[in-house]
Biopython code that builds the backbone (N, CA, C, O; Angstrom):
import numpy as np
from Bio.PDB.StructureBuilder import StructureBuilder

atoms = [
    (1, "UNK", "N", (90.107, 99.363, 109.093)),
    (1, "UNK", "CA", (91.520, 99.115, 108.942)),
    (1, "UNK", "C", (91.707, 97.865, 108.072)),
    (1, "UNK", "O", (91.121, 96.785, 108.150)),
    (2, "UNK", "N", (92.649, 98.263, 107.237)),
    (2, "UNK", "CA", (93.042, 96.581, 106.174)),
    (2, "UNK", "C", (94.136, 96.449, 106.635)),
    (2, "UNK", "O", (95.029, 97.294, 106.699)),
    (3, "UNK", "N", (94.140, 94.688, 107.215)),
    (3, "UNK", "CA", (95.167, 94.364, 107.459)),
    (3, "UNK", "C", (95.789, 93.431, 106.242)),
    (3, "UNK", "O", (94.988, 93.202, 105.336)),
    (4, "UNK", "N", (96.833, 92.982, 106.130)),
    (4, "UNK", "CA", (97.465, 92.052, 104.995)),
    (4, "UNK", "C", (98.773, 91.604, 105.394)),
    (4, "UNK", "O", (99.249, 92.127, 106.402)),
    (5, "UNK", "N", (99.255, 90.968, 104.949)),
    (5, "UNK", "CA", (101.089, 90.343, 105.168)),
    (5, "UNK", "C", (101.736, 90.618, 103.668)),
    (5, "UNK", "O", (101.169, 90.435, 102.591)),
    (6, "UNK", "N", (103.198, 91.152, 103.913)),
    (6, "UNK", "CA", (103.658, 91.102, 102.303)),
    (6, "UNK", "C", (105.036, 90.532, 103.081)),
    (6, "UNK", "O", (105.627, 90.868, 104.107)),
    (7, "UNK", "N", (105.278, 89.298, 101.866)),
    (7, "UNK", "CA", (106.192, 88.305, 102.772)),
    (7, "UNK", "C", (106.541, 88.283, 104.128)),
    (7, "UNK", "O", (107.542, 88.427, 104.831)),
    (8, "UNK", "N", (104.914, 87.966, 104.273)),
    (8, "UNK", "CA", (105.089, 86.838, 105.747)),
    (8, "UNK", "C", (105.171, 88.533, 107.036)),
    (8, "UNK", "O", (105.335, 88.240, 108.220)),
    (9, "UNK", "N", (105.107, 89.380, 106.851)),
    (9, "UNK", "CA", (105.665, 90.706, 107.315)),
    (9, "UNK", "C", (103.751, 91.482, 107.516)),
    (9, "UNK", "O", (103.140, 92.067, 106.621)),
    (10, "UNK", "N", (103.184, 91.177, 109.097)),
    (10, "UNK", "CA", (102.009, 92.359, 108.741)),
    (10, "UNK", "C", (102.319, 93.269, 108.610)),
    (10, "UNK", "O", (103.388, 93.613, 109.113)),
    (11, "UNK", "N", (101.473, 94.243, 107.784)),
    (11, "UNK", "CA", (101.092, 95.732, 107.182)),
    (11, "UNK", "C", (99.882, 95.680, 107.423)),
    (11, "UNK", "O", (99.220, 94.651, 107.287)),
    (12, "UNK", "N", (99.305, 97.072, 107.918)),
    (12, "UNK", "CA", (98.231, 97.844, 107.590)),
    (12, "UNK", "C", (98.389, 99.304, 107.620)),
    (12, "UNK", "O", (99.286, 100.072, 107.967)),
    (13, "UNK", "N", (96.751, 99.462, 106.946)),
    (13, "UNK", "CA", (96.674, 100.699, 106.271)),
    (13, "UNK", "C", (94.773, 100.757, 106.661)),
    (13, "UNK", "O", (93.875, 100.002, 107.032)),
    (14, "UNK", "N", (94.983, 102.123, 106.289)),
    (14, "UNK", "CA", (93.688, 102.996, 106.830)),
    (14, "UNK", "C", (92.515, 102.965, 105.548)),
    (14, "UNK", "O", (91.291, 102.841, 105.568)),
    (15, "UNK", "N", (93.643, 103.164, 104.283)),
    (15, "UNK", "CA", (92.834, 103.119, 103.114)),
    (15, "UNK", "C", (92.792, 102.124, 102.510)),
    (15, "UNK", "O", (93.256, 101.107, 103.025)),
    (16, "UNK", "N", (92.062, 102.079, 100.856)),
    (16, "UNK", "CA", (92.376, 101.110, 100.010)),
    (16, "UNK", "C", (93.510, 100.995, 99.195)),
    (16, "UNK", "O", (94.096, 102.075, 99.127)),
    (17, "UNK", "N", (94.139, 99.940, 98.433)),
    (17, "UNK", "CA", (95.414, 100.437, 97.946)),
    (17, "UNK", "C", (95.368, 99.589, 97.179)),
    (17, "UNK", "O", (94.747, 98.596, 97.559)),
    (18, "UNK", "N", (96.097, 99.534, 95.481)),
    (18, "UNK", "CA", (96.164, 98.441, 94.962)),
    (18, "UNK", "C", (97.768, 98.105, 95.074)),
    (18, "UNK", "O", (98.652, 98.787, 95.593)),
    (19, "UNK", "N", (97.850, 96.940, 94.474)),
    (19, "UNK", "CA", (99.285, 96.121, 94.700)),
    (19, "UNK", "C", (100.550, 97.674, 94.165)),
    (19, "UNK", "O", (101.471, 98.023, 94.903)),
    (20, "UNK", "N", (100.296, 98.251, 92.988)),
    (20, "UNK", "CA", (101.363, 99.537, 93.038)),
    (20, "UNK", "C", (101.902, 100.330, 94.141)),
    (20, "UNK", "O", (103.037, 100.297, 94.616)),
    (21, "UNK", "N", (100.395, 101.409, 94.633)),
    (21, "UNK", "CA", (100.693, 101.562, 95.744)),
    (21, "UNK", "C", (101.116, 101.260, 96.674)),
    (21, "UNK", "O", (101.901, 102.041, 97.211)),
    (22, "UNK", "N", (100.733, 99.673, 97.475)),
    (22, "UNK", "CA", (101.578, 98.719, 98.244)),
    (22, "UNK", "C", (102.575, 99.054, 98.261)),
    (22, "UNK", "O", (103.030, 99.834, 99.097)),
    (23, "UNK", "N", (103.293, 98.463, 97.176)),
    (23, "UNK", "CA", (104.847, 98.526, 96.894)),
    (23, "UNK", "C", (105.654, 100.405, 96.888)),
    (23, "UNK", "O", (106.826, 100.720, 97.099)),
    (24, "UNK", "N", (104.666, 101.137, 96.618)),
    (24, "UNK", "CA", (105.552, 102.801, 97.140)),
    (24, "UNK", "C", (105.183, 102.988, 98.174)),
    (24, "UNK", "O", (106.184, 103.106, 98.880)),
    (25, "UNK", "N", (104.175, 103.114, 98.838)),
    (25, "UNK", "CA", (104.170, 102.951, 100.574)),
    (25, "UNK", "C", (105.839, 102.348, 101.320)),
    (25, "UNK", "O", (106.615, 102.891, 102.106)),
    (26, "UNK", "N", (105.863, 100.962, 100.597)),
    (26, "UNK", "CA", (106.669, 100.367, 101.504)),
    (26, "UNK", "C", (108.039, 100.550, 100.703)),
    (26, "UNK", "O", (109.070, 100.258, 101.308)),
    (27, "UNK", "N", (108.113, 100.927, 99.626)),
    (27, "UNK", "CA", (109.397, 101.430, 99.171)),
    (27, "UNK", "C", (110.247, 100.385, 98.618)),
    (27, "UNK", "O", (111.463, 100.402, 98.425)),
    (28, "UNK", "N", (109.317, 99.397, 98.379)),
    (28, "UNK", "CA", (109.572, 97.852, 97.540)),
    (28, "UNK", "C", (110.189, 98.083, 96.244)),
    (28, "UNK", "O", (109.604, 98.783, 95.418)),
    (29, "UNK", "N", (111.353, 97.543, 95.985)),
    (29, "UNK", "CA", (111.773, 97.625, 94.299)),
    (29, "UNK", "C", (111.302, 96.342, 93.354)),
    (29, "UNK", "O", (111.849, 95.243, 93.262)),
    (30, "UNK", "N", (110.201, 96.793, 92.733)),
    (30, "UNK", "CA", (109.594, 95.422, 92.102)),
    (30, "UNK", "C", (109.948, 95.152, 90.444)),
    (30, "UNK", "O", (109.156, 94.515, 89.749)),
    (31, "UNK", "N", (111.602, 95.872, 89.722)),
    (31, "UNK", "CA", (112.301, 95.715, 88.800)),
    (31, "UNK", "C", (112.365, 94.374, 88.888)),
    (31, "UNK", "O", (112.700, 94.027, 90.020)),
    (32, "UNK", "N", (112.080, 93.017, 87.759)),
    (32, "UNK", "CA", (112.459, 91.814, 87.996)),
    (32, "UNK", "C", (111.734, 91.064, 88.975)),
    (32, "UNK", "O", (112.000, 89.955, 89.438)),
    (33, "UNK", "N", (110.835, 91.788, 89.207)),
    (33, "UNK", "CA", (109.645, 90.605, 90.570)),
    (33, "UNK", "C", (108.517, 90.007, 90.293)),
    (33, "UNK", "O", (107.939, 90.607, 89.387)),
    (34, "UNK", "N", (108.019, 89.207, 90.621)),
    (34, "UNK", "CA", (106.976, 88.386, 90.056)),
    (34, "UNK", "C", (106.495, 88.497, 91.811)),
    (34, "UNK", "O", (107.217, 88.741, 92.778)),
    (35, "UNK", "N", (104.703, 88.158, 91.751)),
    (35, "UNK", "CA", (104.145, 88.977, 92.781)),
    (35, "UNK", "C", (102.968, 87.803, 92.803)),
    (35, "UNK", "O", (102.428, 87.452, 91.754)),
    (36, "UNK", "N", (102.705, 87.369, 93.773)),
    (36, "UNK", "CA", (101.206, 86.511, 93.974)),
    (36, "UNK", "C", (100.710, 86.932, 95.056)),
    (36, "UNK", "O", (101.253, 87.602, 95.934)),
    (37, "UNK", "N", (99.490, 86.470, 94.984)),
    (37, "UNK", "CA", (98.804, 86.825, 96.274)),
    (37, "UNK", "C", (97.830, 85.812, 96.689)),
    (37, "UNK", "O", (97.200, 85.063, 95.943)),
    (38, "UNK", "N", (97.783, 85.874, 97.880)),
    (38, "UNK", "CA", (96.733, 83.918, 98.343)),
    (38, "UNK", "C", (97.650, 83.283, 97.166)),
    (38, "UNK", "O", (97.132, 83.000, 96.086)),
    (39, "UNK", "N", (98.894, 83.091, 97.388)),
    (39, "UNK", "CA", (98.961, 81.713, 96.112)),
    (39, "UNK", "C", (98.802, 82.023, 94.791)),
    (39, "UNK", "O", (99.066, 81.162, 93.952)),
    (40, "UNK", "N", (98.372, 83.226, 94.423)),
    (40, "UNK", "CA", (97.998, 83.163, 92.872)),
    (40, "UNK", "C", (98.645, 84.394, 92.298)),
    (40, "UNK", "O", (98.642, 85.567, 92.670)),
    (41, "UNK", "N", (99.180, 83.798, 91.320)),
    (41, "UNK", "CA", (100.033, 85.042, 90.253)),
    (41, "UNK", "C", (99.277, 85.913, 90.217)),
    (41, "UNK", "O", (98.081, 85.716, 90.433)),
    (42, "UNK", "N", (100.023, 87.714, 89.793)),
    (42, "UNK", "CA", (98.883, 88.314, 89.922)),
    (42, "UNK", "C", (99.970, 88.981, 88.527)),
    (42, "UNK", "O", (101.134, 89.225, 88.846)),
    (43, "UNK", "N", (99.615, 89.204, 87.285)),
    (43, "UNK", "CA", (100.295, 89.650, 86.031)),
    (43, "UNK", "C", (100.763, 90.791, 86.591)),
    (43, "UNK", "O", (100.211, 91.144, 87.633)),
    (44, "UNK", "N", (101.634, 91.449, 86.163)),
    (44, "UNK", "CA", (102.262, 92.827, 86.139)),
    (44, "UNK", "C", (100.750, 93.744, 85.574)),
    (44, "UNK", "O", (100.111, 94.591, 86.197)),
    (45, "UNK", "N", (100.650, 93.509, 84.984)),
    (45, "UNK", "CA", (99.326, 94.568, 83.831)),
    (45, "UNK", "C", (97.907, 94.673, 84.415)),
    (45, "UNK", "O", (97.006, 95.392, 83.987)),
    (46, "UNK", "N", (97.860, 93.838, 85.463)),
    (46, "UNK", "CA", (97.181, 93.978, 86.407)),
    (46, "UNK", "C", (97.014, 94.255, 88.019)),
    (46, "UNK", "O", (96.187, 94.058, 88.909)),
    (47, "UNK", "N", (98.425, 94.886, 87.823)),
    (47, "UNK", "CA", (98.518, 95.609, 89.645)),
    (47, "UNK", "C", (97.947, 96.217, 89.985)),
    (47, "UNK", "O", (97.454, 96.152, 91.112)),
    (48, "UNK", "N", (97.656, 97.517, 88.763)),
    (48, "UNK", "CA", (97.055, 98.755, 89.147)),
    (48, "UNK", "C", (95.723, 98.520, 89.658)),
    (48, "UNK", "O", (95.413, 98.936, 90.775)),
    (49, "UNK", "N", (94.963, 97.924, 88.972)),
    (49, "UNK", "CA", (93.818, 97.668, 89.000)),
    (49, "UNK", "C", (93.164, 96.498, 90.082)),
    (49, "UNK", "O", (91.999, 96.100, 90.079)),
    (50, "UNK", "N", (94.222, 96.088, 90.966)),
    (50, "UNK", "CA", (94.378, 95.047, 91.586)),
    (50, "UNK", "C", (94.028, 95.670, 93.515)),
    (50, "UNK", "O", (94.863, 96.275, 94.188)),
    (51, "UNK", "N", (93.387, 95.495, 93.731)),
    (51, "UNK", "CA", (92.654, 96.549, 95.227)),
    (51, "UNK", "C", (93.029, 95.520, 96.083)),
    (51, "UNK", "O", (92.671, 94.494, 95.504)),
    (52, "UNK", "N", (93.764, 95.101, 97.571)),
    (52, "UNK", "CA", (94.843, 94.540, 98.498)),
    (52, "UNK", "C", (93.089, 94.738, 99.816)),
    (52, "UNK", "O", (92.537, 95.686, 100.375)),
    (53, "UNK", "N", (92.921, 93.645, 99.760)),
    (53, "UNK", "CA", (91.711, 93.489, 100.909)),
    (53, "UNK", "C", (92.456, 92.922, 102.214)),
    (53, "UNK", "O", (93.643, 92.594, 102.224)),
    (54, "UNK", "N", (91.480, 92.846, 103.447)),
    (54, "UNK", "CA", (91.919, 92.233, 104.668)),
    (54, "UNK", "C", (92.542, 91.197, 104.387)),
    (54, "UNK", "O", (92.453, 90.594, 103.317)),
    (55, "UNK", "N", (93.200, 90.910, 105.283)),
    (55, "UNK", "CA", (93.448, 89.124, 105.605)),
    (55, "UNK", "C", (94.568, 88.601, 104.241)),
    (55, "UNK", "O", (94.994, 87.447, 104.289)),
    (56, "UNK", "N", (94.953, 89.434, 103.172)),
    (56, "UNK", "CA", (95.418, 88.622, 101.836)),
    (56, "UNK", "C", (97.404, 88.522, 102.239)),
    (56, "UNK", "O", (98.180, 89.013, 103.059)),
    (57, "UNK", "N", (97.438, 87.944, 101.528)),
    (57, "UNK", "CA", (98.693, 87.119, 101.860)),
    (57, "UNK", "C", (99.646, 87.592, 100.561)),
    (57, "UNK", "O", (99.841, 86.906, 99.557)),
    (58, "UNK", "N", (100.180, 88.896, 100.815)),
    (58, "UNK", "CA", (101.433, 89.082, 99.342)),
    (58, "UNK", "C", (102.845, 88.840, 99.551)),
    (58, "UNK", "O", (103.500, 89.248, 100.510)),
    (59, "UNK", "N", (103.292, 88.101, 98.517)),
    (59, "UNK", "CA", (104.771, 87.500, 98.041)),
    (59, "UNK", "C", (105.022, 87.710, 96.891)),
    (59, "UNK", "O", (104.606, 87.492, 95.754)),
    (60, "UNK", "N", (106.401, 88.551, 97.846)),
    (60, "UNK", "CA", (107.285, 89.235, 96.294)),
    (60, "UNK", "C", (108.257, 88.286, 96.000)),
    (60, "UNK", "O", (108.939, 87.859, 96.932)),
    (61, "UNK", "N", (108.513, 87.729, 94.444)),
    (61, "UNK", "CA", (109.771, 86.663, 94.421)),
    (61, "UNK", "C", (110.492, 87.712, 93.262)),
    (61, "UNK", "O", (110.045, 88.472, 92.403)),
    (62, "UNK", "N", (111.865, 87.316, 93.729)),
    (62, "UNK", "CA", (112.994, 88.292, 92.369)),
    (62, "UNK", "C", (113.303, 87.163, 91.771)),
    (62, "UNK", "O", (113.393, 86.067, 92.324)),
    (63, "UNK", "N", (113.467, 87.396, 90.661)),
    (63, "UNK", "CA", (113.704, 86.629, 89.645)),
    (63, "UNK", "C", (115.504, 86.593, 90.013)),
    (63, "UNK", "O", (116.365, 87.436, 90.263)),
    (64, "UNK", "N", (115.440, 85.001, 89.863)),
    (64, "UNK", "CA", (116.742, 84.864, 89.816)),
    (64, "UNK", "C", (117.725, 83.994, 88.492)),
    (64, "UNK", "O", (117.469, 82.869, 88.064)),
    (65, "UNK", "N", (118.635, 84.707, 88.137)),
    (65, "UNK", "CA", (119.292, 83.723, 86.686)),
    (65, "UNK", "C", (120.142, 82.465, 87.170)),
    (65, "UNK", "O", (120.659, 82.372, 88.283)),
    (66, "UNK", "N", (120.194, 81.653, 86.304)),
    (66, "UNK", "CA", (120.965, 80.261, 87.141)),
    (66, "UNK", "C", (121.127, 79.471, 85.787)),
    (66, "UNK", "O", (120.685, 79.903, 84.723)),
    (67, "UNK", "N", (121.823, 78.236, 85.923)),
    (67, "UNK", "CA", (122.024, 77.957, 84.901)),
    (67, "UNK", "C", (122.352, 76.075, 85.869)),
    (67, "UNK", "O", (122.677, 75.088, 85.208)),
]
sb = StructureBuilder()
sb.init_structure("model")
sb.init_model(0)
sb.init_chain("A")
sb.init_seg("    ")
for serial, (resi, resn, name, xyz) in enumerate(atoms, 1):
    if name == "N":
        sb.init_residue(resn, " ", resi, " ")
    sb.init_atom(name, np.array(xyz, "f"), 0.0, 1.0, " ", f" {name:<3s}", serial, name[0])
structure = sb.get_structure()
């Protein structure tokens, strides 16, 4: 079993999954989101390819405009 947190929220899952999947499992809209994991940016261009192990810590931030 992989366990993980996506903001602060446990999830688990039976299989492996990378950060894409993550986000359609849970039905996440990641239009405008910037995404780290343990602390560390993780590029858009590299989600797919990006495999969500035990214990990891994901945070979704939306971009917000301000002035």
């Amino acid at each position: 079993m992989i366990q993980f947190t996506v903001n602060s929220a446990p999830k688990e899952t039976s299989h492996e999954l990378n950060l894409i999947s993550v986000f359609k499992e849970l039905d996440i809209e990641t239009q405008g989101c910037a995404v780290a994991v343990d602390d560390e940016i993780i590029p858009r261009a590299k989600w797919s390819d990006f495999t969500v192990k035990s214990n990891m810590s994901i945070n979704i931030f939306q971009a917000i405009a301000g002035g």
